[in-house]
PQR file with spaces between the fields and no chain letter, atoms N, CA, C, O and H, PARSE charges and radii, in Angstrom:
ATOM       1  N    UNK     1      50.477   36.671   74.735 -0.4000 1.5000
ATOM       2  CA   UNK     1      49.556   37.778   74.813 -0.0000 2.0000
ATOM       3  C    UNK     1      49.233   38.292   73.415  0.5500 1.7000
ATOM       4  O    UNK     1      48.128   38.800   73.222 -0.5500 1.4000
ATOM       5  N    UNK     2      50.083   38.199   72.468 -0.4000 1.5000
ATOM       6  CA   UNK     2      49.969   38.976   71.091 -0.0000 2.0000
ATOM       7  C    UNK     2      48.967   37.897   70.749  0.5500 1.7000
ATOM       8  O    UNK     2      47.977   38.323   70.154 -0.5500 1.4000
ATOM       9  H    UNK     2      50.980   37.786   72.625  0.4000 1.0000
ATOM      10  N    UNK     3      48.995   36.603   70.988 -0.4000 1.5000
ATOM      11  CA   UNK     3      48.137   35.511   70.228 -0.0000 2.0000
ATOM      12  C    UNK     3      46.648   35.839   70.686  0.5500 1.7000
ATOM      13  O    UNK     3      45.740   35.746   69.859 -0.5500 1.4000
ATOM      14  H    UNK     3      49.799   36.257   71.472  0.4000 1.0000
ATOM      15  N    UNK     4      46.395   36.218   71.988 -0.4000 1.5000
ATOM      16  CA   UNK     4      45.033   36.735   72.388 -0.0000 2.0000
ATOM      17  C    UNK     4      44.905   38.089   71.277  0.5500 1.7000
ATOM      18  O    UNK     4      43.786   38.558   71.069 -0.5500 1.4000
ATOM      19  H    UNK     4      47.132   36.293   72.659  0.4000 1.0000
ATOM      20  N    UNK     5      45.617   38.430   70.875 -0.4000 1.5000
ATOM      21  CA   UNK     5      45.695   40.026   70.796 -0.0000 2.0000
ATOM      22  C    UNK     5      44.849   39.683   69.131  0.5500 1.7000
ATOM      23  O    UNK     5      43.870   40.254   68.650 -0.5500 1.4000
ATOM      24  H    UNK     5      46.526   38.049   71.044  0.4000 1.0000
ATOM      25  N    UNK     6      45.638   38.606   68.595 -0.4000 1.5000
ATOM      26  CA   UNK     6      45.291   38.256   67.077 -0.0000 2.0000
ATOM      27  C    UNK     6      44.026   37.872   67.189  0.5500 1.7000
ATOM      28  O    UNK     6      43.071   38.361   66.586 -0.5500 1.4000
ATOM      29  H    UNK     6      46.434   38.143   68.986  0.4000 1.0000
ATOM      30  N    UNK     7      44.004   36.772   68.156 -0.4000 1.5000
ATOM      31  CA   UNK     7      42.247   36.096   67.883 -0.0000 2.0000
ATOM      32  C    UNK     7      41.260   37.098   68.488  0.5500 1.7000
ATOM      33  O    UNK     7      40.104   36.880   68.124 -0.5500 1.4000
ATOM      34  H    UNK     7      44.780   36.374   68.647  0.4000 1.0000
ATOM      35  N    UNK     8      41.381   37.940   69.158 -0.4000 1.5000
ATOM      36  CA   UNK     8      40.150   39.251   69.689 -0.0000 2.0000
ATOM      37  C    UNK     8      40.097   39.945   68.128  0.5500 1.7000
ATOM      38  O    UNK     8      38.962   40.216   67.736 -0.5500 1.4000
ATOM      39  H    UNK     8      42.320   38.117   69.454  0.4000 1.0000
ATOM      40  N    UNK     9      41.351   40.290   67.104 -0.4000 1.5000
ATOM      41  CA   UNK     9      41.130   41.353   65.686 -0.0000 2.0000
ATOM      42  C    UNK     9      40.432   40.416   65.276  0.5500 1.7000
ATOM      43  O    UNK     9      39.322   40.756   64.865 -0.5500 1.4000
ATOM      44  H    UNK     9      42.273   40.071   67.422  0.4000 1.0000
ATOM      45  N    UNK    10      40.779   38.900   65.218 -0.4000 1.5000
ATOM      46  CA   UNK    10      40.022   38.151   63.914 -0.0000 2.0000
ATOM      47  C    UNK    10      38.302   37.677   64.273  0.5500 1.7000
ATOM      48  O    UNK    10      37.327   37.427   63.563 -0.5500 1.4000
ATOM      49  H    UNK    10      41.680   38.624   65.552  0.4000 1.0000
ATOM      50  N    UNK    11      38.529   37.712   65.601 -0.4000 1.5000
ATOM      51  CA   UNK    11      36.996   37.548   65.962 -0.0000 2.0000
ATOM      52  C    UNK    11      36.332   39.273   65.332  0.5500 1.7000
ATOM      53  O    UNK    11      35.532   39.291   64.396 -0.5500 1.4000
ATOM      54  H    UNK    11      39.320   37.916   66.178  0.4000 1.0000
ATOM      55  N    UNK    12      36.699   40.286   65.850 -0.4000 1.5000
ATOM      56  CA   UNK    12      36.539   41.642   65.443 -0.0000 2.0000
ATOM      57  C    UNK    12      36.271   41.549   63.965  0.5500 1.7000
ATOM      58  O    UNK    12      35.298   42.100   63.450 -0.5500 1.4000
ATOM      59  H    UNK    12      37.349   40.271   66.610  0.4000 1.0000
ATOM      60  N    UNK    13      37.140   40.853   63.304 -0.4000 1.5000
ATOM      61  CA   UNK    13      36.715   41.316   61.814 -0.0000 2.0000
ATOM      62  C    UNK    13      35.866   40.470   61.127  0.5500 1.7000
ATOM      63  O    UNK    13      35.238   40.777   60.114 -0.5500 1.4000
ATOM      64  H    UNK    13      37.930   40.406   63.723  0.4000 1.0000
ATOM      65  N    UNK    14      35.851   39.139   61.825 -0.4000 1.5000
ATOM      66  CA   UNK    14      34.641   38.400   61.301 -0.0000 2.0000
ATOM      67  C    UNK    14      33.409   38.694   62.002  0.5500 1.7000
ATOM      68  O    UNK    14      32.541   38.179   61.297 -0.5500 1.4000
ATOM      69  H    UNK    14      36.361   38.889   62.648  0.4000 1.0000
ATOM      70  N    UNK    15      32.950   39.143   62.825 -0.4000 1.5000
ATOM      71  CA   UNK    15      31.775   39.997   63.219 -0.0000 2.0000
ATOM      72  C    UNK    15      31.722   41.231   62.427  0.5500 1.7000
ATOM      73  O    UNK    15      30.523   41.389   62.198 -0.5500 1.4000
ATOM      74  H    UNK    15      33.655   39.561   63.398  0.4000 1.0000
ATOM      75  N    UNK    16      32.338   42.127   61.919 -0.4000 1.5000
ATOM      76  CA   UNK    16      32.341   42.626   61.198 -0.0000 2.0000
ATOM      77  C    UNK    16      31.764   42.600   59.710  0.5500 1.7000
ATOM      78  O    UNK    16      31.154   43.463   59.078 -0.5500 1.4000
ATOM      79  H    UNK    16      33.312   41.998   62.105  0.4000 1.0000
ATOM      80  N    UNK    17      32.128   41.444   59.408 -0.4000 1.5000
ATOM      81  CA   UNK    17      31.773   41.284   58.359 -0.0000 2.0000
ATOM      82  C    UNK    17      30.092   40.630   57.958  0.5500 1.7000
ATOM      83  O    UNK    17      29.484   40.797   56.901 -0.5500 1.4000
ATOM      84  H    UNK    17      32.623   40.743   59.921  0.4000 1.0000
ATOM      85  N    UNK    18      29.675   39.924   59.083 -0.4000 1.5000
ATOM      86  CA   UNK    18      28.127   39.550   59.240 -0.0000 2.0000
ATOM      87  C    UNK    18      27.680   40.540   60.265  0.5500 1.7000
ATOM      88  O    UNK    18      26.908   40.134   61.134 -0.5500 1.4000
ATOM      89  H    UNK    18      30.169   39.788   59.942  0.4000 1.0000
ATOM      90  N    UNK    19      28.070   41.794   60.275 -0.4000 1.5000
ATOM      91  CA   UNK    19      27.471   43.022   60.556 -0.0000 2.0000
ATOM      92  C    UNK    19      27.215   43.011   62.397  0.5500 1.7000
ATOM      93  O    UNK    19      26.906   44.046   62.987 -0.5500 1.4000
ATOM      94  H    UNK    19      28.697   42.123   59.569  0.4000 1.0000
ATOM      95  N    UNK    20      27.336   42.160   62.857 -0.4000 1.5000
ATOM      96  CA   UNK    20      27.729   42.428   64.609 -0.0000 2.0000
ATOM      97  C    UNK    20      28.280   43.504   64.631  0.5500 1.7000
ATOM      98  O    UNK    20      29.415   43.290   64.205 -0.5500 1.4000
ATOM      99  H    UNK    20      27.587   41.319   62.378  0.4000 1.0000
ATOM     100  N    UNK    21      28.148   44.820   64.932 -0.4000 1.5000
ATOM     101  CA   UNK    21      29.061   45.715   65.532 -0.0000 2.0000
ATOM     102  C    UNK    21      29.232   45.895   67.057  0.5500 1.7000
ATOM     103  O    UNK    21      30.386   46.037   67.461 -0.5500 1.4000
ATOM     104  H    UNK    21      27.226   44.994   65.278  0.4000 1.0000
ATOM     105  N    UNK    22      28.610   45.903   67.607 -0.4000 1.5000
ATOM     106  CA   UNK    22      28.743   45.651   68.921 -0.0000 2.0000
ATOM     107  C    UNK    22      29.859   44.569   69.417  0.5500 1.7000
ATOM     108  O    UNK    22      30.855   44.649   70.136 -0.5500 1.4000
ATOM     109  H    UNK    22      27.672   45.788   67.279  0.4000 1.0000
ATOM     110  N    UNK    23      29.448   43.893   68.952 -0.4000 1.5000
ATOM     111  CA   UNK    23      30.724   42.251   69.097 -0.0000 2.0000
ATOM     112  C    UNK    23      32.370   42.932   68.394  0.5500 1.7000
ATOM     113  O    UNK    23      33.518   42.762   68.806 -0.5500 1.4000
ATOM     114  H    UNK    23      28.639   43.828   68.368  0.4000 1.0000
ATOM     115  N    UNK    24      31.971   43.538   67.485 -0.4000 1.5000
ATOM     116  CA   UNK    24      33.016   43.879   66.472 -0.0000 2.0000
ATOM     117  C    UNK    24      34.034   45.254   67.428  0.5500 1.7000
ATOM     118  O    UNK    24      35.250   45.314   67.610 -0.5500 1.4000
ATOM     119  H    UNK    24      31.038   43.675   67.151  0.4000 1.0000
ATOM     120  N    UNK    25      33.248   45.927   67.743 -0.4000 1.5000
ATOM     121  CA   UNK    25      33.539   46.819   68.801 -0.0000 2.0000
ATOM     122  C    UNK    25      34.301   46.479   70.018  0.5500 1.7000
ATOM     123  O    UNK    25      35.314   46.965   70.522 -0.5500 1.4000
ATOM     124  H    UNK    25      32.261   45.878   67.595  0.4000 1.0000
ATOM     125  N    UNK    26      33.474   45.446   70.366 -0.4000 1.5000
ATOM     126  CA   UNK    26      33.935   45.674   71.511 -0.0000 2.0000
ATOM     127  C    UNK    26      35.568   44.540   71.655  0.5500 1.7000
ATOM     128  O    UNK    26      36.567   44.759   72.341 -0.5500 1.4000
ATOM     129  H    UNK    26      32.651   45.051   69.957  0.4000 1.0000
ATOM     130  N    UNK    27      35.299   43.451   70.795 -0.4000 1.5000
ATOM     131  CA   UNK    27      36.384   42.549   70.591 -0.0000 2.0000
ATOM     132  C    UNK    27      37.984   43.530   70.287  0.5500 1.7000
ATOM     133  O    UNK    27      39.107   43.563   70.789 -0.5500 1.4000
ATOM     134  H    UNK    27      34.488   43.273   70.238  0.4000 1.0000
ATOM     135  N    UNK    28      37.151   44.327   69.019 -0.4000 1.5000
ATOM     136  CA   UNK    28      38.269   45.356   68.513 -0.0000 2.0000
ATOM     137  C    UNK    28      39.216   46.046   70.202  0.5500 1.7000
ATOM     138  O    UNK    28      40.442   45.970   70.276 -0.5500 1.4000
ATOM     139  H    UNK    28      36.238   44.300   68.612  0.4000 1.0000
ATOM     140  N    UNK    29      38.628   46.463   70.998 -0.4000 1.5000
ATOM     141  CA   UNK    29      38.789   47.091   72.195 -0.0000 2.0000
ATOM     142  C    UNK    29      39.625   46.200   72.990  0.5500 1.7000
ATOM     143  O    UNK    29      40.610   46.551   73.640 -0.5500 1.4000
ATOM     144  H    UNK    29      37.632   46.524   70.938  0.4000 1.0000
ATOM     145  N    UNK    30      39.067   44.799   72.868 -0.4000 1.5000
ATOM     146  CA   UNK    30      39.560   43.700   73.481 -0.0000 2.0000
ATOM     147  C    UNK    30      40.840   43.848   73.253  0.5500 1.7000
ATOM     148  O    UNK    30      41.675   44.192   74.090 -0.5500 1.4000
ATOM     149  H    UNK    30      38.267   44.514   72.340  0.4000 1.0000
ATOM     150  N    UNK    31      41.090   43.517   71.771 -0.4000 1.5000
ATOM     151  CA   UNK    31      42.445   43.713   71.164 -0.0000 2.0000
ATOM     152  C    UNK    31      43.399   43.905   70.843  0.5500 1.7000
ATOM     153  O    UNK    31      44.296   43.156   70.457 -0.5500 1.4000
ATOM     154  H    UNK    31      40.411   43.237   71.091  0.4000 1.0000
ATOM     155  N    UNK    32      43.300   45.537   71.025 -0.4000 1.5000
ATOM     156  CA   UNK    32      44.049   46.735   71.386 -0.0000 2.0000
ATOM     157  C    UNK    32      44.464   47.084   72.325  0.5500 1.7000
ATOM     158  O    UNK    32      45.420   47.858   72.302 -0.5500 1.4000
ATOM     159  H    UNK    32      42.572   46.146   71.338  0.4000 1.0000
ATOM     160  N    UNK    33      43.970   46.698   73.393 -0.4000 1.5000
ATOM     161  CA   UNK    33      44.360   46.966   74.629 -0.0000 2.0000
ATOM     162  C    UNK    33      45.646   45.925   75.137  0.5500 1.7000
ATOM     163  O    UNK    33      46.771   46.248   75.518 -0.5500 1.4000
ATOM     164  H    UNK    33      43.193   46.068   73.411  0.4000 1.0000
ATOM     165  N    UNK    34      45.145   44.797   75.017 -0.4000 1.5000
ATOM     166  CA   UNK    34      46.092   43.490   74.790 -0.0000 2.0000
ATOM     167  C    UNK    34      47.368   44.001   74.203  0.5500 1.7000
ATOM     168  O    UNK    34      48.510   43.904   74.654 -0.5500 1.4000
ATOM     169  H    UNK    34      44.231   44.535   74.708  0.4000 1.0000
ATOM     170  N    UNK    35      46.946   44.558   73.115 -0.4000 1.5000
ATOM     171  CA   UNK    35      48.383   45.038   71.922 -0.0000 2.0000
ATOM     172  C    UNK    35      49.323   45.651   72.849  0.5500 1.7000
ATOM     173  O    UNK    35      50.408   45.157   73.157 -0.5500 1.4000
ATOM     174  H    UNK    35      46.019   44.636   72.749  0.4000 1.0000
ATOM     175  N    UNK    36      48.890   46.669   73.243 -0.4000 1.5000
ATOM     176  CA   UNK    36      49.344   48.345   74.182 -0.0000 2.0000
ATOM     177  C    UNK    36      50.147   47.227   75.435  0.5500 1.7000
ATOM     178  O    UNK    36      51.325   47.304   75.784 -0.5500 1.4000
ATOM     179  H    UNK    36      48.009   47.070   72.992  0.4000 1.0000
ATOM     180  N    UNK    37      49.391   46.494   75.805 -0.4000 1.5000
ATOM     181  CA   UNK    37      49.878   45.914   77.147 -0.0000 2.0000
ATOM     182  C    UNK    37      50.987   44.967   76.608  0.5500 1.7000
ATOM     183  O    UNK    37      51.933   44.986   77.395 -0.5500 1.4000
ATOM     184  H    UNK    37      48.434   46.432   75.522  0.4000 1.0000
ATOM     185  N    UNK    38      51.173   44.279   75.721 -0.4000 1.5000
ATOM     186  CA   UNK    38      52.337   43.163   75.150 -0.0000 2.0000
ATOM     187  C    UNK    38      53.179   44.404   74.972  0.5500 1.7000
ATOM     188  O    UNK    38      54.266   44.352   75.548 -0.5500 1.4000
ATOM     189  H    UNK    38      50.404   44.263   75.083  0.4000 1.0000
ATOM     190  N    UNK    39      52.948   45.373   74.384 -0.4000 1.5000
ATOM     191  CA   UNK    39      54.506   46.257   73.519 -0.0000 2.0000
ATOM     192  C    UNK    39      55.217   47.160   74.955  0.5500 1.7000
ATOM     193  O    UNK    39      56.414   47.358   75.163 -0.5500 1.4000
ATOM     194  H    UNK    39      52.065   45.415   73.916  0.4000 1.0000
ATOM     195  N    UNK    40      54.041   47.597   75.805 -0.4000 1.5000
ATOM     196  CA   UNK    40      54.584   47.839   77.248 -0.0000 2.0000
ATOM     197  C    UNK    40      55.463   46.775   78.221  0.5500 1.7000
ATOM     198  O    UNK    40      56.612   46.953   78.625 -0.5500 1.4000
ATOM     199  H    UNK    40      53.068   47.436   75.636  0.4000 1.0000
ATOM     200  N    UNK    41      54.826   45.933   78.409 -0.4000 1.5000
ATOM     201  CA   UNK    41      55.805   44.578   78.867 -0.0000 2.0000
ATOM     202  C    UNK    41      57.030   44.146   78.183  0.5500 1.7000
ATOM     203  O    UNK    41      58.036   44.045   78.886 -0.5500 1.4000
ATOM     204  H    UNK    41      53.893   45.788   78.081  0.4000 1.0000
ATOM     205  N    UNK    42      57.139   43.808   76.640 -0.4000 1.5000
ATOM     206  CA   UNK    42      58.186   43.967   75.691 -0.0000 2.0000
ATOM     207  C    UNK    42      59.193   45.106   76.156  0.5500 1.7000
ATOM     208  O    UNK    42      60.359   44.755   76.341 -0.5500 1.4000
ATOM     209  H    UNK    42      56.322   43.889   76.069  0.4000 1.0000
ATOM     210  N    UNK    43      58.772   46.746   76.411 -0.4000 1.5000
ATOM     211  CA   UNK    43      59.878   47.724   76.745 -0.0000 2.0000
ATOM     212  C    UNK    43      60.192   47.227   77.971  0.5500 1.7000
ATOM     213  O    UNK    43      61.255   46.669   78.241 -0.5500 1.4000
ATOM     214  H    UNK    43      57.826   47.031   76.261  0.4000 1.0000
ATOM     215  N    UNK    44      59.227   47.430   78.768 -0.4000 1.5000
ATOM     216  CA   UNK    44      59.940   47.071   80.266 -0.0000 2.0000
ATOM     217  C    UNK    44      60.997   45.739   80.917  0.5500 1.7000
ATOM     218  O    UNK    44      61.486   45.560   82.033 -0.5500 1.4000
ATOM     219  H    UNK    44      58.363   47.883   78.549  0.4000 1.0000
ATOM     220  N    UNK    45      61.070   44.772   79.332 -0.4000 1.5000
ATOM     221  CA   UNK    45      61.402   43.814   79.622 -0.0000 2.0000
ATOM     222  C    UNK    45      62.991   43.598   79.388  0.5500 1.7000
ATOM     223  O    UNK    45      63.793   42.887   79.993 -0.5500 1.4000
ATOM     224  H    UNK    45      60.673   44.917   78.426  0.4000 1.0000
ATOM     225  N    UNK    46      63.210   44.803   77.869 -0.4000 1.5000
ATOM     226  CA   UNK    46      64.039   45.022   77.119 -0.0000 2.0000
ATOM     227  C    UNK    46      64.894   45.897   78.245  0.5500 1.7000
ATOM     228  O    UNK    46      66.078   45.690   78.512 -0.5500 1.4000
ATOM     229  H    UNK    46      62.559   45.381   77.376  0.4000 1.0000
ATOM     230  N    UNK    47      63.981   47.006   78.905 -0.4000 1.5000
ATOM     231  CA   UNK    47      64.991   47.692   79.746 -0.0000 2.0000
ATOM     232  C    UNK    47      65.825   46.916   80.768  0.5500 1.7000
ATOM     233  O    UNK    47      66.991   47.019   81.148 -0.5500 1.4000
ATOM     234  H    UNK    47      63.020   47.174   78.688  0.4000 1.0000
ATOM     235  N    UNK    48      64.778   46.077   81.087 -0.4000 1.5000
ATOM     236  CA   UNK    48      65.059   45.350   82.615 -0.0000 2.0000
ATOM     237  C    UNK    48      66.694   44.186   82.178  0.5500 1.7000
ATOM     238  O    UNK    48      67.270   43.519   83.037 -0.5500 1.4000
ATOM     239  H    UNK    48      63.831   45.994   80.778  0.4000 1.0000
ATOM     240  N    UNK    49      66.981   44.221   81.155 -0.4000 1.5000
ATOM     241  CA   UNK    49      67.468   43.060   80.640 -0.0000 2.0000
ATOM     242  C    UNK    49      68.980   43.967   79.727  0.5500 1.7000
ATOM     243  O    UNK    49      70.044   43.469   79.357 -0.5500 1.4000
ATOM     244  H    UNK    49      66.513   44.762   80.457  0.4000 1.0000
ATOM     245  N    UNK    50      68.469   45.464   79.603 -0.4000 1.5000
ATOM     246  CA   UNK    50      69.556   45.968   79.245 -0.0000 2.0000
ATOM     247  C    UNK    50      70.359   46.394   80.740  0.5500 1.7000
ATOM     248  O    UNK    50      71.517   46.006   80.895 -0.5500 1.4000
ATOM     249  H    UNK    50      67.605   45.868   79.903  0.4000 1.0000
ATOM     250  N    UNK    51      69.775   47.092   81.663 -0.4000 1.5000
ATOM     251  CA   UNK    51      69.959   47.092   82.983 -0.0000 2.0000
ATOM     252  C    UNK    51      71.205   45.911   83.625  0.5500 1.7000
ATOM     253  O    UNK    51      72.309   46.003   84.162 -0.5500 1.4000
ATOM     254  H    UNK    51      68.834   47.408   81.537  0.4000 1.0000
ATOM     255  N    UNK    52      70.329   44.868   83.227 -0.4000 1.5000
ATOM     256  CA   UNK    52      70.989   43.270   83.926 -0.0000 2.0000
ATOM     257  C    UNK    52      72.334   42.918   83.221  0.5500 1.7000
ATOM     258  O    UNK    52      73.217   42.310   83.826 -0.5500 1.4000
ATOM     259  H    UNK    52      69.432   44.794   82.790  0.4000 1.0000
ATOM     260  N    UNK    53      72.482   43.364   81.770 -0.4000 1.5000
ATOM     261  CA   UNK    53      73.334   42.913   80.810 -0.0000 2.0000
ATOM     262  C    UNK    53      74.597   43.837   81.319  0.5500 1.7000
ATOM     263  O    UNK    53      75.623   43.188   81.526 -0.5500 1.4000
ATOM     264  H    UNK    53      71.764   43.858   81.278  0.4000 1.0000
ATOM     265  N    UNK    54      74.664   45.010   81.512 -0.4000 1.5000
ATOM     266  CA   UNK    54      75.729   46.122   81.830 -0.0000 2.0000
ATOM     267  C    UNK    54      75.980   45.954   83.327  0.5500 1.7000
ATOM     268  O    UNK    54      77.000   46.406   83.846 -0.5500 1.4000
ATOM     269  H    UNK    54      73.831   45.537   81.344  0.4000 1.0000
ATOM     270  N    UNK    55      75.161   45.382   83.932 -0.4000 1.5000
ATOM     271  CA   UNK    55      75.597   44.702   85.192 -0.0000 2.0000
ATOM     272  C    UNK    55      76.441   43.663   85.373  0.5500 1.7000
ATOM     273  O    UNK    55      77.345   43.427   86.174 -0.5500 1.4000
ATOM     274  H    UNK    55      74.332   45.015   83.510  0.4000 1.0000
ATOM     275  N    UNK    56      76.022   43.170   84.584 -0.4000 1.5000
ATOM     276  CA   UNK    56      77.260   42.052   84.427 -0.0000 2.0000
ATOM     277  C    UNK    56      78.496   42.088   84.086  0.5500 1.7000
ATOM     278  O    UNK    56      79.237   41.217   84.541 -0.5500 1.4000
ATOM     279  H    UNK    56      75.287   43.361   83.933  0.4000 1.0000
ATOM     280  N    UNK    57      78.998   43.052   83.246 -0.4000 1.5000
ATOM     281  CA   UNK    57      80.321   43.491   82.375 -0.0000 2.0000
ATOM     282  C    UNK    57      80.851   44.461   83.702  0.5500 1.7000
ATOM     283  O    UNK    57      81.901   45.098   83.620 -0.5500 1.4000
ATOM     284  H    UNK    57      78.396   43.760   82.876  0.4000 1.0000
């Protein structure tokens, strides 16, 4: 998911740079959202797994 997350910024910043903003915008959006959703899944994953680990002991 982070790898979608990279190629939506780099599409974002190379539209950016030949002045697409719209594309640049909206990719950027693409991006970020992706980001928010990997670092949410990452906690929930970390909890789920600290949970499982103290279960075990």
């Amino acid at each position: 998911m982070l790898k979608w997350a990279l190629f939506f910024f780099i599409i974002s910043i190379v539209a950016a740079i030949f002045g697409f903003s719209g594309i640049s915008e909206a990719s950027a959006d693409i991006a970020r959202i992706l980001f928010y959703i990997a670092v949410v899944l990452f906690l929930i994953f970390l909890v789920l797994g600290l949970i499982a680990g103290k279960a075990l002991l």
